[in-house]
C-alpha positions in Angstrom: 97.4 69.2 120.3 94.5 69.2 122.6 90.9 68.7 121.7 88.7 72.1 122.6 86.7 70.5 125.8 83.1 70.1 124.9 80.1 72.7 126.3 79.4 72.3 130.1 75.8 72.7 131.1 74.9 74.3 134.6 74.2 71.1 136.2 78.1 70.2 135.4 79.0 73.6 136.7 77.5 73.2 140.6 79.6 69.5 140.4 82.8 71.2 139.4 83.3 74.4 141.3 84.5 76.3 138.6 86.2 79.3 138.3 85.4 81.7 136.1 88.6 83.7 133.9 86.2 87.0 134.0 84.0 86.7 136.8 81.2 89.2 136.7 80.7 88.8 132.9 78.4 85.8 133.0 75.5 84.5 135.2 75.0 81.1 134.9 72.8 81.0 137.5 70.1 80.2 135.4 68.8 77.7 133.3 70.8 79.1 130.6 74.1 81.0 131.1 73.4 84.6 130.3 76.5 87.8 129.6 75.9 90.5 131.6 76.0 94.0 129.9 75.7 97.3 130.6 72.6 99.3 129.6 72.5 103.1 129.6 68.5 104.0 131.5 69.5 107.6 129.6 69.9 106.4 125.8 69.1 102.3 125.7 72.8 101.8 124.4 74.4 98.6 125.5 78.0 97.9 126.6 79.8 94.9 127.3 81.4 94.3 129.3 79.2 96.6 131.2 80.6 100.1 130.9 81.2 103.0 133.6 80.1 105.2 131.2 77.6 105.7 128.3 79.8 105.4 125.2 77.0 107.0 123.3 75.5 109.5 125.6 78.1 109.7 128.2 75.6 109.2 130.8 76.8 107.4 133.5 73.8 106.0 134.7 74.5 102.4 133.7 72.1 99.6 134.9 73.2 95.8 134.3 71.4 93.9 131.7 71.3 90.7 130.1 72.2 90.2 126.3 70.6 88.1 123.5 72.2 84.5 123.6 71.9 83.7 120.3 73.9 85.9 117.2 76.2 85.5 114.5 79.8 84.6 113.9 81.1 88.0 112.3 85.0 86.7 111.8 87.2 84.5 114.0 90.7 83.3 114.2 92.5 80.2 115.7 94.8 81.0 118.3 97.9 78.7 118.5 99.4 80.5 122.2 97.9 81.3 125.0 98.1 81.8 128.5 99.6 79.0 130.9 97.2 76.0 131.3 95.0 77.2 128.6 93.5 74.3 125.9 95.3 75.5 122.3 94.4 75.8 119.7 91.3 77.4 120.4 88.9 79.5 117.9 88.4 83.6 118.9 85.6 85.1 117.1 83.7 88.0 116.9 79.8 87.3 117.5 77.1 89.6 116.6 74.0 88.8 118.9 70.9 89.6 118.2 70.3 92.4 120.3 73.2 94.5 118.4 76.0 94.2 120.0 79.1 92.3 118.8 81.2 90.6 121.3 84.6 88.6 121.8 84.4 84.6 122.6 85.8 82.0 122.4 83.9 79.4 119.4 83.5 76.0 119.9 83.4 73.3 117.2 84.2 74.6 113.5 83.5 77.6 113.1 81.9 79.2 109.9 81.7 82.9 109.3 77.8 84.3 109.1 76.9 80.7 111.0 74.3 81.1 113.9 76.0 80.4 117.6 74.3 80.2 120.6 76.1 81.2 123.9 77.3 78.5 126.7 79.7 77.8 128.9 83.1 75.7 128.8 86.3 74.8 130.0 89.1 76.3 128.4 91.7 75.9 130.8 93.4 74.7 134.5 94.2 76.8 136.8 97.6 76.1 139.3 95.4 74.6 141.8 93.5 72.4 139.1 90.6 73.9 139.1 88.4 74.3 136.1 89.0 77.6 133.8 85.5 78.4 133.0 84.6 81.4 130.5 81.7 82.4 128.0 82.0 80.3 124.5 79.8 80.4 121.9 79.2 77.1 119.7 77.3 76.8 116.0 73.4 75.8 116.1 72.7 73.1 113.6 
């Protein structure tokens, strides 16, 4: 069994050359990594990943947006196989952020349903080459 690698902080990230699973989905050029949404200038809805259309208002005058990085875990579940190289087991949860939207992530740590999470980034697997697998993850706040 291998132990879910530990939150990797931007600094880490420019070191490593990561790659990301989902490229496009977060931008971690910040100070903190951020998931990049869809938001509809028609309506206000928000989609993520960032949608082509307006699931509310069909508009399809989408701008990219930034969502909350803090939320809620709604439910997860510990997934035993994955893809080739990937770190199992590994928690998949359902997070409601704070801005309304619920997404899919990976959880860090023990999870606890209704616990407060706060988005970063991690390793959760190796590519052929050895590179770093990157993606979103979202780990409890004490």
């Amino acid at each position: 069994m291998t132990t879910p690698s530990k939150i990797v902080t931007n600094d880490a990230l420019a070191d490593s050359e990561p790659h990301f699973v989902a490229p496009g989905l977060v931008d971690a050029s910040g100070p903190e990594p951020r998931l990049v949404a869809g938001k509809c200038k028609a309506c206000g809805a928000l989609s993520f990943p960032k949608a082509v259309v307006c699931p509310a208002c069909l508009s399809q005058d989408i701008a990219a947006a930034h969502l909350a990085s803090e939320g809620m875990l709604y439910s997860f579940a510990t997934v035993h196989q994955a893809p080739k190289n990937w770190i199992v087991p590994y928690h998949l949860g359902y997070v409601d952020l704070t801005d309304g939207i619920r997404v899919l992530a990976h959880v860090e740590g023990t999870p606890r349903i209704e616990a407060k999470v706060k988005l970063g980034v991690a390793r959760v697997g190796t590519a052929a080459d050895g590179t770093a697998l990157m993606s979103y993850v979202f780990t409890p706040v004490a």
